[in-house]
N, C-alpha and C positions, 0 to 999 in steps of 0.2 A: 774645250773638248766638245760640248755642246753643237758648235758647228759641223760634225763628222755626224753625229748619231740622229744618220736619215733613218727612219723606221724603210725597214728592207720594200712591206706593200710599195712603196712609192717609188721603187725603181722602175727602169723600163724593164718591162715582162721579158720580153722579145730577148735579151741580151743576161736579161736572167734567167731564163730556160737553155739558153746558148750554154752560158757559164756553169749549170748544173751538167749537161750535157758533156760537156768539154772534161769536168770531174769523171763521170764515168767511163769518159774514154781510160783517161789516165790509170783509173782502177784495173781498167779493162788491157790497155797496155804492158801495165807494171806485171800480170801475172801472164801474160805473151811473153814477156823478155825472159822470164824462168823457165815459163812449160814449150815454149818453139826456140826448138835450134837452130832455125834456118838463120842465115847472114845477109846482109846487103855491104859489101864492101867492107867488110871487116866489125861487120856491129849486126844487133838484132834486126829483124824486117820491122819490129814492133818500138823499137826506139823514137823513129821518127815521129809517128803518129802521138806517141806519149808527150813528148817536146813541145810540137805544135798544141796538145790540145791543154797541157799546161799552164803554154805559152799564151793562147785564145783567150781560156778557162779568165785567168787572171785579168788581162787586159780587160774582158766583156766586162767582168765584175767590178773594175773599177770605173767604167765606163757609164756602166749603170749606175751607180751610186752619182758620178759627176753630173750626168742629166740631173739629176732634182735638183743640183746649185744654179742652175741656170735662169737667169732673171730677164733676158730678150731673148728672139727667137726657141720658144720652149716645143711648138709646133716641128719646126724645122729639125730641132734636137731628137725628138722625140723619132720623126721618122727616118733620121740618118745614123740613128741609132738601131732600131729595124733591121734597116740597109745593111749595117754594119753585122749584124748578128746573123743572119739569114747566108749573107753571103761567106762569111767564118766559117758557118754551119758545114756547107756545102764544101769548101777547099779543105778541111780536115777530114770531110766524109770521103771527100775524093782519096784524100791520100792516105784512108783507115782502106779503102778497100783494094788500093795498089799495093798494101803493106800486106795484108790479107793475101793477096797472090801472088807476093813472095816478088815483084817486078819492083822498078823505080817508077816516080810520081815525078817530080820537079824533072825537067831535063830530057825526059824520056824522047827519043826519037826515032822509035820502031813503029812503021808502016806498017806493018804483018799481024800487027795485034788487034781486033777490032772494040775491047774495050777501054786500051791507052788512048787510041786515037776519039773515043770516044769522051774519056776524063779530061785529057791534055785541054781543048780547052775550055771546059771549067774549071783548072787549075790558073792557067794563066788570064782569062778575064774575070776570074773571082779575084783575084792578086789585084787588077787595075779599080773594078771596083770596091777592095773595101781600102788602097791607098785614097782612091779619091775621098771615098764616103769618109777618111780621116783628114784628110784635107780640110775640107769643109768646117768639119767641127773644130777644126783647128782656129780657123777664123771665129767660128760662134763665138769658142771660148775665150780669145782676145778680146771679145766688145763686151765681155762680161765684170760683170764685181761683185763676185760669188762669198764676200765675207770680208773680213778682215787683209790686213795685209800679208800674212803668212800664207795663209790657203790662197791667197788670191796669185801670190809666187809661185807657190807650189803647184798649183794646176796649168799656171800658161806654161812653163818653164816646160813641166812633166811632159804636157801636152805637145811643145815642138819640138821635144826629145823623140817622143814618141812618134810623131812624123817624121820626122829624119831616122832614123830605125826603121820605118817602114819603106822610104824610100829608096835605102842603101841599098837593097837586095834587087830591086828593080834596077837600079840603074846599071850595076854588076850585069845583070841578066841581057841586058840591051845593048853593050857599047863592049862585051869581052864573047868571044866565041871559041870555045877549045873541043873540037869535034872527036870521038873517039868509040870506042867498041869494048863496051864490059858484061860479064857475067851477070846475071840477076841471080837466086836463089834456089831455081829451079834448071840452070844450068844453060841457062838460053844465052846468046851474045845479043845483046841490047847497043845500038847506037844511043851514045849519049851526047847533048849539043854544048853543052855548058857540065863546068863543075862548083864546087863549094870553093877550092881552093883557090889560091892566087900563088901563082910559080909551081905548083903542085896540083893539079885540079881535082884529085880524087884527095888527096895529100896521106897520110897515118894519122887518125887521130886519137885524140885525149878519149876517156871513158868517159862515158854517156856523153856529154857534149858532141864527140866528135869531132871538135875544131881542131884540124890539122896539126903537126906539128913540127909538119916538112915544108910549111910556108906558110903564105897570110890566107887569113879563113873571113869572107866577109859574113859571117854569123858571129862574130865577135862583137863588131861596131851595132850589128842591129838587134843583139842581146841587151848590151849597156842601156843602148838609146831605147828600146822597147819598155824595158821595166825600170826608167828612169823614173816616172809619174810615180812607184808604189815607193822611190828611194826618199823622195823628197815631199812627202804626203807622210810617211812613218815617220821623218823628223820634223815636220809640223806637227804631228799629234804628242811627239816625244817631249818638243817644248815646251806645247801648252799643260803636258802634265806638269813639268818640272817648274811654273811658273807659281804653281800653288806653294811650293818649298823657297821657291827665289823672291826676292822684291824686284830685282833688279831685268828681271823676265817676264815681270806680269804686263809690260809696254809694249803692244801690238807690234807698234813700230819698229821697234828691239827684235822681236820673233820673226820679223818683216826680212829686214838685215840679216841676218843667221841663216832664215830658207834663203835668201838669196847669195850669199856666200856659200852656202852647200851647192846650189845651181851651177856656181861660176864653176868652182871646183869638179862636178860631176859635169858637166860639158866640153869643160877642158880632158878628162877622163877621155870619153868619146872621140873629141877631136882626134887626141893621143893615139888612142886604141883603132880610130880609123885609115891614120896616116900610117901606123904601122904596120895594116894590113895590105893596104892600097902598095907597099912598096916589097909583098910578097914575104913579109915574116911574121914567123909563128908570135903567138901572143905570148909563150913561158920559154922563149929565145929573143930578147929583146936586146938590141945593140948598145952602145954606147949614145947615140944620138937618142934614143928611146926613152933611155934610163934618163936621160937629163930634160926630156920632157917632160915627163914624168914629176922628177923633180921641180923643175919649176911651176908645173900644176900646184902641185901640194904644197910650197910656200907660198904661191898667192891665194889658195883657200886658207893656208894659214894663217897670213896674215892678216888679212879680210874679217875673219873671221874673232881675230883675238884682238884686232883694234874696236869691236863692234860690242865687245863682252867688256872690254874695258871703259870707254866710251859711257855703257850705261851703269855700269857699275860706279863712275866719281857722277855721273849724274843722280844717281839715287842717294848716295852717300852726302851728296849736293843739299838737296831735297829734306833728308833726316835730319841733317845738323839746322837746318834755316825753321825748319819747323817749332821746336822747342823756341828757338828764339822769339819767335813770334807771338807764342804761346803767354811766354815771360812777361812779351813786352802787355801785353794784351790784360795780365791779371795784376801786375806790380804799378797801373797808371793811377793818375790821381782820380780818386772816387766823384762822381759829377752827382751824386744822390743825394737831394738833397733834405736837410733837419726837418721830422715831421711838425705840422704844426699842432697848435694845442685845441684840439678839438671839444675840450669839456668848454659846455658857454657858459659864460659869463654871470657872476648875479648882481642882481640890480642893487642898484646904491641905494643905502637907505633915506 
């Protein structure tokens, strides 16, 4: 557990001011969703802005904390973490102040407005620069060996989840175009260039998420893949507690196996949850082809998983019985000590 408890000073500032920041959005949103009635397409105007700066909030903050692990390019880290904060900063501020005027932020393509035209694009080259600015760190954190073998799963693993979650939504944005004309809040008809949906591009959605329910929503796949890093970082810290209770837990390498069995498992997740979006279905209407992915994910984390528990379990059980024997053999040998001698001297002959 030790390896987790960075003293907070020695995060990056920058992403730790982001990530307080991103908190009061969220405060600041949650009582907009109560006291403003206005709607954006069937949800609060204040929902999105809540989402994302949760969504931010979390991500900076664990970002920060993963900077201190870093043992080469700490420099490099440091300032693409900056990067990464400054510019979060700015694409949440953008789309706190499109929520605030009751319009659309992502997609917007009203000519007539001069401060859409003004936000559009630092929404979408804040998007280009903080993918890249994860990119990058992507790579740092692969030349890295930030601890043990658990944390050391748990971060790269997290970390290309988390790139691929970031990427998803760009490459949607770039190679799908469904142009169309909707309502904003205030009653205006807004050109929209793109939607959320797939086979549905506004779609109905779920509460507070929003993810469709009339078709595939690529905010599903880049949900999972985004806060993959805090799933497989909470079961790293989960084991090393539970290793103080186990013997058969307290073996790096054991803890090592287990994050990486969660990995496989929660990727396979994503994979799942992306192909099923990509082919236009809701995430809580899953087919039959779906369901059996699904299934086969989860027997092979399970299986993975419970050959790994077993494995160390007749190895420790290995270990406990050979010890005592050794003990035995150690205390039951023949004694090499040898008779003292007769130290009183001698007396002289008469």
């Amino acid at each position: 557990m030790t390896t987790f408890l960075t003293p907070v000073r020695t995060w990056n500032r920058a992403l730790v001011v982001c990530a307080a920041l991103m908190l009061g959005l969220v405060l600041i949103s949650g009582v907009g969703t109560v006291v403003d009635g206005r709607m954006l397409l069937d949800e609060s105007v204040w929902v999105k802005p809540l989402k994302f700066a949760f969504a931010f909030g979390l991500y900076a903050a664990t970002l920060a904390w993963l900077l201190t692990k870093l043992t080469r390019g700490r420099r490099l880290g440091r300032w693409l973490g900056t990067v990464f904060a400054v510019a979060a900063t700015v694409e949440v501020g953008a789309i706190t102040v499109q929520a605030a005027r009751g319009t659309f932020s992502h997609f917007n393509a009203d000519q007539t407005d001069p401060v859409t035209l003004a936000l559009v694009p630092l929404l979408t080259f804040g998007v280009m620069v903080i993918v890249i600015a994860q990119l990058v760190l992507a790579i740092v954190v692969a030349i890295q060996r930030t601890g043990g073998a658990a944390l050391n799963r748990a971060i790269r693993s997290g970390v290309a989840l988390a790139t691929f979650g970031m990427v998803v939504p760009v490459f949607w944005m770039v190679t799908e175009i469904h142009s169309r004309t909707v309502t904003d809040a205030n009653g205006h008809s807004v050109r929209m260039y793109q939607g959320h949906g797939i086979g549905d591009p506004d779609g109905h959605g779920m509460p507070l998420t929003n993810w469709s329910v009339t078709g595939g929503d690529f905010r599903v796949p880049h949900f999972f893949a985004l806060h993959g890093i805090q799933v497989l970082l909470l079961i790293t810290a989960v084991l090393a507690a539970f290793a103080a209770e186990h013997v058969w837990l307290r073996d790096e390498k054991v803890r090592g196996r287990l994050v990486g069995s969660a990995a496989l498992g929660y990727t396979g997740l994503v994979a799942v949850v992306t192909w099923q979006a990509w082919r236009g279905q809701s995430l809580i209407h899953p087919d039959s082809a779906t369901l059996l992915a699904l299934a086969a994910v989860l027997v092979l984390a399970v299986a993975t998983t419970a050959r790994v528990i077993a494995t160390a379990k007749r190895a420790t059980a290995k270990r406990a019985t050979s010890e005592p024997a050794m003990s035995e053999r150690t205390t039951s040998g023949p004694s090499t000590v040898e008779p003292a001698e007769d130290l009183e001297p001698s007396r002289p002959a008469c």
